[in-house]
C-alpha positions, 0 to 999 in steps of 0.5 A: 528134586520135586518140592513141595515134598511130603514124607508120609510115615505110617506106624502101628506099634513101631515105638522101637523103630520109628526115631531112627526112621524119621531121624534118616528121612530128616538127615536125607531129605532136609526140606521135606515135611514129616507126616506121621500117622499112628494106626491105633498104636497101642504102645507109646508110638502116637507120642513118639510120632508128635515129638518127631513128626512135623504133624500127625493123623492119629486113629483111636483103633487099627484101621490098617494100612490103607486106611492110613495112607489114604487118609494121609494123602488127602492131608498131602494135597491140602497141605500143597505137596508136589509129592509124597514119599511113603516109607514104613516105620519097622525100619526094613526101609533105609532112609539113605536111598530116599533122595534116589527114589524121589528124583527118579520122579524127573523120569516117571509118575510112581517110583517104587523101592524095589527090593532084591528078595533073591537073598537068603535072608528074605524068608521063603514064603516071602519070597513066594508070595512077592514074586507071584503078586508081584507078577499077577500084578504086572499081568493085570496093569500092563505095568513093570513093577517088580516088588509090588509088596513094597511100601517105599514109594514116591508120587506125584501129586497128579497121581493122588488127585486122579487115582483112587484105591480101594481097600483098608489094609495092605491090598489097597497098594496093589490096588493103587499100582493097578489103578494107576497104570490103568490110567496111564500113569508110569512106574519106576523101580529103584533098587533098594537094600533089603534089611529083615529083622523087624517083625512085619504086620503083613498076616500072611493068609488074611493079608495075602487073599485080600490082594488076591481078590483085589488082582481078581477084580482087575483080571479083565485088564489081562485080556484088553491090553 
């Protein structure tokens, strides 16, 4: 498995979920360093993250998402990492299938954790909403990215270092796919669980039309493939 490996954890007012995700990744990845990020939680999420995390990022207010990962991955480079690994806080990503998605790296640049979103316990806007943004999204990269809301990844550090997303909150990970593809870097989708419960802090219409301006400023990629 890639090493140096970095676990990269962004949390907003996760105090509920965030031991019990942490407390997985460290049981599935024992070699891994934590790093977590707390986006101007206002709960006891920032003290929660420095007793379980090997080190922290901590914004005084939200800046979203983005924000975070992008500040978390200068700090994986620094800090020397082969790769990193981002899994959300609201414990919808299960820890167990992390050893998975970081070995699938031997086979590609980017491994996304690709969840069924078929069932019925996916509500059905969410359904909607991924299926289109995830095909826009492979319209516009010429990639095959199935789940492209999905925060669970893993990446090369090649991948940082070359690749430069823009964006604050969630459309700066659809941002990086197409970026990414673009610069002739591979994806992979391992299947992951689906697990709904926790409340999400996607806002379905603000968050929605920000990745739908970020595809329509990549829209040119459709027709130069």
């Amino acid at each position: 498995m890639i090493e140096p490996l970095v676990v990269i954890v962004p949390a907003y007012n996760a105090e509920p979920t965030l031991a019990a995700v942490v407390k997985g990744v460290r049981r599935n990845l024992p070699a891994a360093w934590v790093l977590g990020i707390d986006d101007g939680s206002t709960d006891g999420t920032r003290q929660l993250l420095r007793s379980v995390s090997d080190d922290t990022i901590e914004f005084d207010t939200n800046r979203g998402k983005g924000a975070a990962l992008r500040a978390a991955f200068e700090a994986a480079l620094q800090k020397g990492a082969s790769a990193v690994l981002t899994i959300d806080s609201d414990g919808q990503h299960d820890p167990a299938f992390a050893p998975a998605i970081v070995a699938a790296l031997d086979r590609a640049d980017i491994v996304i954790g690709t969840r069924d979103l078929s069932g019925k316990a996916v509500p059905r806007h969410r359904r909607i909403a991924n299926m289109i943004s995830s095909a826009a999204t492979r319209a516009v990269s010429g990639g095959k990215v199935r789940d492209s809301q999905s925060g669970y990844r893993a990446i090369k550090a090649e991948v940082l270092r070359k690749v430069h997303a823009v964006g604050d909150r969630y459309e700066f990970e659809t941002d990086f796919i197409i970026r990414a593809a673009r610069a002739g870097f591979s994806t992979l989708n391992v299947p992951i669980s689906t697990i709904y419960g926790s409340p999400s802090y996607f806002r379905e219409f603000r968050d929605a039309w920000l990745v739908i301006k970020v595809l329509w400023r990549h829209r040119a990629g459709i027709f130069k493939r």
